[in-house]
Residue, then its C-alpha position, 0 to 999 in steps of 0.5 A: x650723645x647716645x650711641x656717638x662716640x662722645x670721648x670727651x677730650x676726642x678733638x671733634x667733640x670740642x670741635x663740634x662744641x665751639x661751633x654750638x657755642x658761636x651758635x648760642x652767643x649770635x641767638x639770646x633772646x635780647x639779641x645780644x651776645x652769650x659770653x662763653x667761658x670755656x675754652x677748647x684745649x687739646x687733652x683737656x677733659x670735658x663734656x657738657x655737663x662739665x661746664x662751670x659758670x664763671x671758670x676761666x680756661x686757658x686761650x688756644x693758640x694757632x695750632x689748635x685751628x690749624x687742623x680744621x676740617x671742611x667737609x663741603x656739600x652741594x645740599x642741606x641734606x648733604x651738609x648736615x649729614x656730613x655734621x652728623x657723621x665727622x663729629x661721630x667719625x672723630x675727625x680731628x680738629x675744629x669742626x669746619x662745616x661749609x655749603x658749597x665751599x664757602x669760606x667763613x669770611x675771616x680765617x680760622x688759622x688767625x690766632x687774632x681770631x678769638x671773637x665771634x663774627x655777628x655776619x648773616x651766617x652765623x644768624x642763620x645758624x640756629x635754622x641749621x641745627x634745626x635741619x640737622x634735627x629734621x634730618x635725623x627724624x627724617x632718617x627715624x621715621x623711615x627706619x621706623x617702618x622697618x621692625x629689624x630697627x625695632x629698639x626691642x626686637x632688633x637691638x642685638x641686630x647688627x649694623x645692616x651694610x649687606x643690602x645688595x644680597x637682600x634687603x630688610x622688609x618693611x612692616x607693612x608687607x609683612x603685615x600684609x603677608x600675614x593678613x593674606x595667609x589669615x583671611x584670604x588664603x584660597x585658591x584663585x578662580x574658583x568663582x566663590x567670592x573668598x575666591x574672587x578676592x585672591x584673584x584679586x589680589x593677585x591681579x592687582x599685584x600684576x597692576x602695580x608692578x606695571x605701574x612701578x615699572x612704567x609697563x602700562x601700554x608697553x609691555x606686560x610683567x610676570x612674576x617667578x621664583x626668583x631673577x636666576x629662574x626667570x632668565x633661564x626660563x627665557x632663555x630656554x624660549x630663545x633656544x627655539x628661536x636661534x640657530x648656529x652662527x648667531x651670536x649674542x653679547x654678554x656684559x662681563x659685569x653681570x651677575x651670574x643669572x644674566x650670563x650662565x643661562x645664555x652661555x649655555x643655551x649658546x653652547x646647545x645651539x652653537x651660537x657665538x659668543x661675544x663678550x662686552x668687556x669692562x675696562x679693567x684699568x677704569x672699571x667702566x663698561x664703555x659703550x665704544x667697546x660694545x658698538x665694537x661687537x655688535x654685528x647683523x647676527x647679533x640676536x641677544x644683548x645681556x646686561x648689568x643696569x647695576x653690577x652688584x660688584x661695581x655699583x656703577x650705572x649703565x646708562x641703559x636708554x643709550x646702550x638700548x638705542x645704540x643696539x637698535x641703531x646698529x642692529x635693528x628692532x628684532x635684536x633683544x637687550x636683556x637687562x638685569x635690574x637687581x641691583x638698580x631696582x632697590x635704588x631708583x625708579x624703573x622706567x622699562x617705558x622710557x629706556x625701551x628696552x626688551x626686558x628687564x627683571x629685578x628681585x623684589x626681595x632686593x627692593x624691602x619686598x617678599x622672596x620673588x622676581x618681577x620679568x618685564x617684557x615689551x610687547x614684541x618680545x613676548x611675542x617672539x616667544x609665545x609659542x615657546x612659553x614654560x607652562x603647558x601647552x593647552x594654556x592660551x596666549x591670551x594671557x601672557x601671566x598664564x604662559x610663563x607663571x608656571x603653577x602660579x605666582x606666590x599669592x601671599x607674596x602677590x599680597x606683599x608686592x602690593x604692599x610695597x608698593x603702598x610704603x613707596x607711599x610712605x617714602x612719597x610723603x616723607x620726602x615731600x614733608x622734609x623737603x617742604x620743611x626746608x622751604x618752610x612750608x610757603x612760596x611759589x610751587x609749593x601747592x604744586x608740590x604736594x599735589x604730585x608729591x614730587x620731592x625733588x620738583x625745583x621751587x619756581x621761587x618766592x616765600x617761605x623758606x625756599x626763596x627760589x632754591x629748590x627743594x635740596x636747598x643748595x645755598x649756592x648764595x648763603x654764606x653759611x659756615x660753622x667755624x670754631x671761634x671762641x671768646x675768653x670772657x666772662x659767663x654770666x649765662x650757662x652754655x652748659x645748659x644750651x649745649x644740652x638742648x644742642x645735643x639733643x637735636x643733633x641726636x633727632x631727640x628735642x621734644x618741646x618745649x625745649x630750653x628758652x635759651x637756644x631755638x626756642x622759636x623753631x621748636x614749634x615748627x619742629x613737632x609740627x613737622x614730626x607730627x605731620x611725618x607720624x601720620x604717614x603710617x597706613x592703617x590696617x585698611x590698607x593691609x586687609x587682604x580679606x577686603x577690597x584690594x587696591x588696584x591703581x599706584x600713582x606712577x608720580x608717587x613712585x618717583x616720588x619716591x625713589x627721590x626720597x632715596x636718592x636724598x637718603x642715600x646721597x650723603x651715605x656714600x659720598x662719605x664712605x667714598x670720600x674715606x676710601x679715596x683717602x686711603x692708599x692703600x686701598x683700591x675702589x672697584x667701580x666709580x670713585x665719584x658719588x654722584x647718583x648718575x653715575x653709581x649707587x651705595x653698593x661699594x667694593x674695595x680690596x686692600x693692598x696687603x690685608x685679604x678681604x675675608x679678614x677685613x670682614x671677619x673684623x668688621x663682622x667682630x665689630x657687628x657689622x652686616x657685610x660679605x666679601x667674595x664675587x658675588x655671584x659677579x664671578x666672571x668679571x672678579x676672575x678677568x680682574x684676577x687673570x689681569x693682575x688688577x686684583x691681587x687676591x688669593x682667589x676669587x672666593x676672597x674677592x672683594x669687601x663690599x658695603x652695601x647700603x640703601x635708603x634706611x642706612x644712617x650717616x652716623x651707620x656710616x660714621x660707625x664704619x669708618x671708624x671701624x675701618x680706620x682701625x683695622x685697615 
């Protein structure tokens, strides 16, 4: 099983093989059932090929079943996920994998139990397999954009769990980087038609940030160096506007460049400040604290939407109207997106909120900000704008793009945008995979690439379930029960073709014995997901650029990365609440309403700059610190809640997007379980 570890007499492996061989025995093409001779001992030594016809291997005894482990799942992406990672984890014991917590209908404790069950689950089995290998070359295909996963170019690369500091790029954007510098590499306005085309492109960049932030009618968006430069660009304008006595509220979960530019523009005009604290005992920002602040002078409200540190999500529409409510419409809420934006859609429209920055950079984009302001806001500092002073305010772009925007990475936005396509597709190819591809609301679907729309029922695969596949109803499990009978057949043989499913690597035609009539549904799928790359049209800055993004296919989507990420934390999570000995800042719940993969922890006695240098070792791509989130890092500290040397240890974080893997993930526990 390449690059799982595959020691074989490690107890997940032979857990992992007991269920694969109940799989073959309930599928033979006569209908009837294979008959296994292998039978599955602690310390016995095996793999797949060390399967001979006819041996005879000693029964197991109560003992054997009794460290069965359930990993349970609300989705098949979830599941099969958890499949994938517990037999690379090497969890101990038989393989016990269940939907919704569905138990198999007999126990695998009962030493009784040595015969295969011919129940509905084990028939739907073979369709599971199937999933996982969708699963895999759905993660595949995704990371196939991306050239820092290039088998050749990025096989020395380590394991990329830093995310929150700055993402990988997609191929596609440097592409269209590089086309840009080659082909239409002048200065905008001049008149000339190479001209036009960079102006162009640098308009169409603003156009498609608008659509990605749902800005079009609300507000406009302008690009800068980065989220540091941007707010403290703003702060400056807000510094003619306020006077001694006003006060503004800074959230003790923000990065430093949501916090250090209005403490300083309040020390230069004396205003008071208040600062929203989280709770230190359950790492939450509680809106009840925050209403306790708010008060008629209140004039700047600076939040974390993500806190790079916590990874929890704020729920920025209710602290926005919270704010209004109380205060009134002139007050400004200042949200810093960064660690948001690389996770889910932003929606500026829907949270009306005042302004909203993030770093393109974090979000698989080219090194620049993107500062969304509504229209009001840009009004309030109009006449205090960065740029000079002859520059009019007709063009709010102008005012405060000091010199311009970087037009090679105005290319690069755009072409972010159009791999969001990519995601759009590939989600919407899976997800209509799993509902075989039929049934009621499925024309509906592919006409809105909607991955996550809920199937109004009918045929095909989906039955009604919706597009995760929940199986509230199906009794799917795989247990480990094996018979002590005569092999006529080769299992071995069947396990291979097994393995190379797991692994994402069955390619038809694959062996007549096991999944032979899911195979051409299988390389129908891959094929279809193959023709979601972009050809050079749509990197050929030197021609027509395009103007328009479809706002269904951004939500589209960051839908797909909520199906990709969802099961990459849960599992990391779920490893570091089993640890006592180790503390997790931020929720300890995985659900995507309440946080994302950018997870940190301390332990109790190790100190967080070896835990990394360990991991690092062990080539992993993480950090330890503050991370810029220093004043929260340092209330924890002065509180007694961490107990670190310093804030320069700070905390472990892992942060992981979209393009991670469960097996990524698998990988790191390991890792963890031996140096923690």
């Amino acid at each position: 099983m390449a690059g799982i570890p595959m020691a074989p007499d490690a107890p997940h492996v032979q857990g992992f093989w007991s269920a694969v061989r109940d799989v073959v025995r309930c599928n033979r093409k006569d209908g009837k059932r294979w008959q296994c001779a292998r039978e599955v001992v602690p310390g016995q030594k095996y793999c797949e090929r060390h399967v001979g016809r006819g041996r005879s291997r000693p029964k197991r005894s109560a003992e054997n079943y009794s460290a069965s482990s359930e990993v349970a799942a609300t989705s098949s992406l979830g599941a099969i996920s958890s499949i994938s990672m517990a037999v690379a984890a090497g969890q101990g014991g038989p393989l016990h994998v269940a939907y919704n917590s569905i138990q198999a209908s007999t126990s695998p404790n009962d030493p009784r139990n040595h015969h295969m069950i011919p129940s509905p689950a084990a028939v739907m089995l073979p369709s599971c397999f199937e999933k996982v290998a969708r699963v895999k070359v759905l993660y595949d295909r995704v990371r196939s954009n991306f050239p820092y996963f290039d088998a050749f170019t990025g096989k020395n690369h380590p394991i990329f769990m830093e995310n929150a500091g700055g993402s990988q790029v997609p191929r596609v954007v440097i592409d269209a980087i590089s086309n840009y510098m080659r082909a239409s590499y002048v200065q905008v306005g001049a008149g000339y038609d190479l001209s036009n085309r960079a102006t162009e492109t640098i308009k169409s960049a603003h156009n498609h940030m608008k659509t990605f932030t749902n800005a079009h009618g609300v507000g406009e968006v302008v690009f800068g160096a980065s989220t540091s430069q941007m707010l403290t660009n703003l702060s400056y304008c807000y510094s003619h506007l306020l006077a001694e006595g006003d006060e503004i509220i800074v959230h003790e979960a923000n990065h430093e460049a949501n916090s250090g530019p209005w403490l300083r523009m309040a020390v230069r005009c004396g205003l008071t400040v208040k600062w929203w604290r989280v709770n230190y005992d359950t790492f939450e920002s509680e809106l009840e604290a925050l209403a306790a602040l708010l008060s008629p002078r209140t004039r700047i409200v600076a939040v974390a939407h993500v806190s790079n540190i916590l990874g929890e999500v704020l729920d920025l529409e209710r602290v926005v109207k919270l704010v209004k409510t109380r205060v009134g419409d002139s007050v400004r809420v200042v949200a810093d997106g960064v660690a948001y934006a690389p996770h889910r859609a932003v929606d500026v429209a829907k949270w009306a909120v005042d302004w909203y920055v993030f770093s393109s950079y974090k979000v698989y984009g080219p090194h620049m900000a993107v500062l969304y302001g509504s229209h009001d806001a840009f009004l309030d500092v109009k006449d205090y704008s960065p740029n000079w002073d002859f520059i009019g305010d007709d063009d709010v772009t102008k005012q405060f793009e000091l010199g311009g925007p970087n037009h090679e990475a105005c290319a690069g936005v755009i072409a972010l945008t159009q791999y969001l396509g990519v995601l759009a597709r590939v989600g919407e190819a899976f997800t209509l995979s799993l509902e075989g591809g039929g049934g009621a609301g499925a024309k509906e679907k592919q006409e809105v690439v909607a991955c996550q729309a809920e199937a109004a029922g009918g045929g095909g695969g989906g039955g009604g379930a919706g597009v995760l596949m929940k199986l509230e109803d199906s009794s799917i499990a795989l247990a480990a029960r094996v018979d002590s009978a005569d092999a006529s057949s080769s299992p071995g043989a069947t396990a291979d073709v097994s393995m190379k499913a797991f692994n994402g690597d069955l390619q038809p035609p694959v062996s007549e014995i096991f999944l032979e009539s899911m195979t051409s549904s299988l390389r129908d799928w891959d094929l279809a997901l193959q023709g979601t790359s972009f050809g050079q049209e749509a990197l050929n800055f030197g021609g027509k650029v395009s103007t328009r993004l479809d706002r269904v296919v951004v939500e589209a989507a960051y839908d797909t990365i909520v199906l990709l990420e969802q099961p990459l934390q849960e599992k990391l999570l779920a490893f570091l609440r089993s640890r006592q000995d180790v503390i997790i800042l931020g929720p300890v719940s995985s659900e995507p309403e309440f946080r994302v993969p950018t997870i940190s922890f301390i332990h109790a006695s190790k100190r967080s700059p070896q835990i990394c240098q360990e991991l690092h070792s062990a080539n992993f791509a993480c950090r330890n610190g503050h991370m810029y989130c220093y004043r929260l890092i340092s209330g924890l500290v002065a509180h007694k809640k961490l107990t670190v040397n310093s804030e320069e240890d700070g905390v472990v974080r892992i942060s992981m997007v979209h393009y991670n893997t469960p097996i990524e993930v698998a990988r790191l526990i390991s890792c963890l379980q031996a140096i923690l």
